[in-house]
N, C-alpha and C positions, 0 to 999 in steps of 0.2 A: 556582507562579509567578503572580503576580499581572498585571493585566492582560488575560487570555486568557480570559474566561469564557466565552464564546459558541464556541470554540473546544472548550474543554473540554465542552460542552454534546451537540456533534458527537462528537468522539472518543473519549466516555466508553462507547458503545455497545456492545456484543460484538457487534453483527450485523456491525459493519463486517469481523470477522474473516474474514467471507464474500468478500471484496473483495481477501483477499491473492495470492491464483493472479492475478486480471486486475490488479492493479498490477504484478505481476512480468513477466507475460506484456508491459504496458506501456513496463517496464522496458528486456526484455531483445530487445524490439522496436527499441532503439537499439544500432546492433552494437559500440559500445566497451561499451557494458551486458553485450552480450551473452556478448563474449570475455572480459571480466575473472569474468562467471556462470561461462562452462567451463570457465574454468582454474582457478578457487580455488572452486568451490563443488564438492559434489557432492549434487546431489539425488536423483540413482539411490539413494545409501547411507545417506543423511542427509536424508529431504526438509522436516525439521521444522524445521534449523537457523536458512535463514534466515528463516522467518518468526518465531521468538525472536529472533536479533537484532534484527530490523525493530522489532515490537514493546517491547520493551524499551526500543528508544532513545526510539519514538514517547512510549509514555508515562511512562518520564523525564523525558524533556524536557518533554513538557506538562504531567503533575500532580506532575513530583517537587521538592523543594524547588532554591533556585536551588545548593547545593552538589549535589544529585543529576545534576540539569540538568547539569552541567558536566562530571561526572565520567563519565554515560554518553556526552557528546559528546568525551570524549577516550579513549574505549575504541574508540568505534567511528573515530577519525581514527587511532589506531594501527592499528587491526587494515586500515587502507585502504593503509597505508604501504606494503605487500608485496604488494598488488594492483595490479601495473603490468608492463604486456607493449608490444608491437608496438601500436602504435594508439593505445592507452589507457592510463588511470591512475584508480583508485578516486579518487583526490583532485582532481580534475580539477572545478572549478567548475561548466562547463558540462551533466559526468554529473549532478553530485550538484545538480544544480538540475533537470533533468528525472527522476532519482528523488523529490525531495520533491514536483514537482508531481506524480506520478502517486498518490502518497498522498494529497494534497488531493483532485484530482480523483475517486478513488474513495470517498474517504470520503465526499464532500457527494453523489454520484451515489448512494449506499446511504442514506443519512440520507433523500434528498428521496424514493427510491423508498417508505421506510418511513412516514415522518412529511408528506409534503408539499413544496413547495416553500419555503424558508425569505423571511421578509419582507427583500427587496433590502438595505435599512441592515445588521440582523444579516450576510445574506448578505455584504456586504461586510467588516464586521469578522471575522467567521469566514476570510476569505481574507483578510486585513491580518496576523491570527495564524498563521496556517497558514504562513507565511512563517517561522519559528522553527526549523522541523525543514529547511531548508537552514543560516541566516544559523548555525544552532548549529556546524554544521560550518565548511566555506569557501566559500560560497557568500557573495560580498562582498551586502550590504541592497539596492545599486543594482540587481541581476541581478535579482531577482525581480520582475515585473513590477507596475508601479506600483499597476492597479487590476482588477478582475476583466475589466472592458473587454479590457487590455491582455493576460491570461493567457488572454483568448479567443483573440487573433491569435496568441498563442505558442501556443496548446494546439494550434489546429487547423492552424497551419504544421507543426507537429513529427507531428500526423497523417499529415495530405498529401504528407510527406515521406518518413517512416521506409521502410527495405526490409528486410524481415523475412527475414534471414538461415536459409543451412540449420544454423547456428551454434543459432541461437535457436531454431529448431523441434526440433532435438536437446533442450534443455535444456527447453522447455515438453513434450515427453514424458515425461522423467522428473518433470516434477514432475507433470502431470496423471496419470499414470499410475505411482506410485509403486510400486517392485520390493520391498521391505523398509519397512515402514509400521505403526504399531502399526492396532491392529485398529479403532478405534474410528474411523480417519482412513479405513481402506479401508472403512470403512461409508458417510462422508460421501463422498467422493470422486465418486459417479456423479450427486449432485447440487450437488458445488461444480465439477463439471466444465460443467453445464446452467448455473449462474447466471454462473459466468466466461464462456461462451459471450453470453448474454444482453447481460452490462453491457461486452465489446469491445467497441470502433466498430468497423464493419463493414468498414471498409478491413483495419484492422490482424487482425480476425480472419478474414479471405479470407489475407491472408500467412501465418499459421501453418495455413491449412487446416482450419478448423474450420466443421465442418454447420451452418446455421440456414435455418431457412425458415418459413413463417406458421404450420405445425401448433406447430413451439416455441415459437414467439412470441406465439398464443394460452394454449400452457401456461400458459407465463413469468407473462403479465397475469393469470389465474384464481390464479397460486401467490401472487401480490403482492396482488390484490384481497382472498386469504382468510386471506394471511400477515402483513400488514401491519395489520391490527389486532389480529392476536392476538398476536402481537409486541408493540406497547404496552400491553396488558394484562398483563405480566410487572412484577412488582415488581422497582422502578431498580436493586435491590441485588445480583436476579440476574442483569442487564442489564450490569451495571458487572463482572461475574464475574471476565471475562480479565483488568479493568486494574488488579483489588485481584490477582490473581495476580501477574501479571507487575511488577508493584510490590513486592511482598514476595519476589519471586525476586529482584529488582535488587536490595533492601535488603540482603536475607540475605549475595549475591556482593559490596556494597561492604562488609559488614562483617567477610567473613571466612567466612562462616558456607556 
């Protein structure tokens, strides 16, 4: 998709993968997130699901061509059809506009922790693009806030505001705490449980009840001060790992295969 380079430059990372528990937790911190998560997901059983769909769509839509692009943003507006209860509705503009910003927000929050803060201009056009993984779905171009200015007053009203459900503290156990999990995910898990803990805002992780205090939070800065360059020291190729995956997973299931 042409246009999005600076965009693509962010999302192309596999660190960001790190970053999927606290979008979701972000997510499902909004209670129509929440209830449409418990009624149609199950991460106790399946806790990999949604983070392949998530995925999938993300990098479709960003690096797949524009017929990719289209075809992954009309799997997932089906699969949202049947997501709709008491309250809520998957298709619902307003959700699927605080889901896409919690993806923004986490990605640039994992990008600036690795690489630095990015130069304002970029920084803005990186959030100009990041606008794509709503406006792809139904999220009308008007809704997404005009400029990072403006996504600061929505981010931190929709902080200040959220009330972390016992709905959503159910559903962030099974996934922090997954019962059935291949093995290689219950290896990571005691440290994507630490970095999910880290990159919450701290409002919203006092609502799900989650520990931190200055001994972590010293960890955290030592795991980033000696993580964070040895992480760019990795060749871009193995960097780019998940998105040539999940890219040829997308390819393979649009063609059949």
């Amino acid at each position: 998709m042409a246009g999005n380079a600076e965009m693509r430059a962010v999302a192309r990372e596999g660190a960001l993968l790190a970053g999927g528990a606290r979008a979701i937790l972000l997510q499902i911190a909004h209670p129509g997130v929440a209830r449409g998560v418990a009624e149609h997901s199950d991460f106790a059983g399946r806790p990999l699901d949604r983070l392949r769909a998530t995925l999938t769509y993300v990098y479709g839509v960003t690096f797949g061509t524009p017929e990719e692009s289209r075809a992954v943003a009309a799997m997932v507006t089906e699969a949202h059809r049947s997501v709709a209860g008491a309250g809520y509705r998957a298709s619902d503009p307003e959700l699927q506009l605080w889901v896409a910003a919690t993806l923004y927000d986490t990605a640039l929050l994992i990008y600036e922790q690795l690489f630095g803060a990015l130069d304002p201009a970029v920084a803005e056009k990186v959030y100009e693009q990041y606008a794509v993984l709503g406006t792809a779905l139904e999220v009308p171009p008007g809704l997404w806030p005009a400029d990072r200015g403006a996504f600061g007053s929505y981010w931190g009203h929709m902080i200040d505001t959220l009330e972390v459900s016992e709905t959503a503290r159910r559903v962030a156990r099974d996934l922090l705490h997954p019962q059935h999990a291949p093995p290689v995910l219950w290896a990571a898990m005691p440290l994507n449980r630490f970095l999910t803990a880290a990159w919450l805002p701290e409002r919203i992780r006092l609502g799900f009840g989650i520990p931190w205090d200055e001994g972590r939070q010293r960890r955290y800065d030592l795991l980033m001060q000696l993580g964070g360059p040895l992480y760019r020291l990795l060749p871009v190729p193995l960097r780019e790992a998940p998105k040539t995956w999940y890219l040829r997973d997308l390819r393979s299931r649009l063609s059949g295969g």
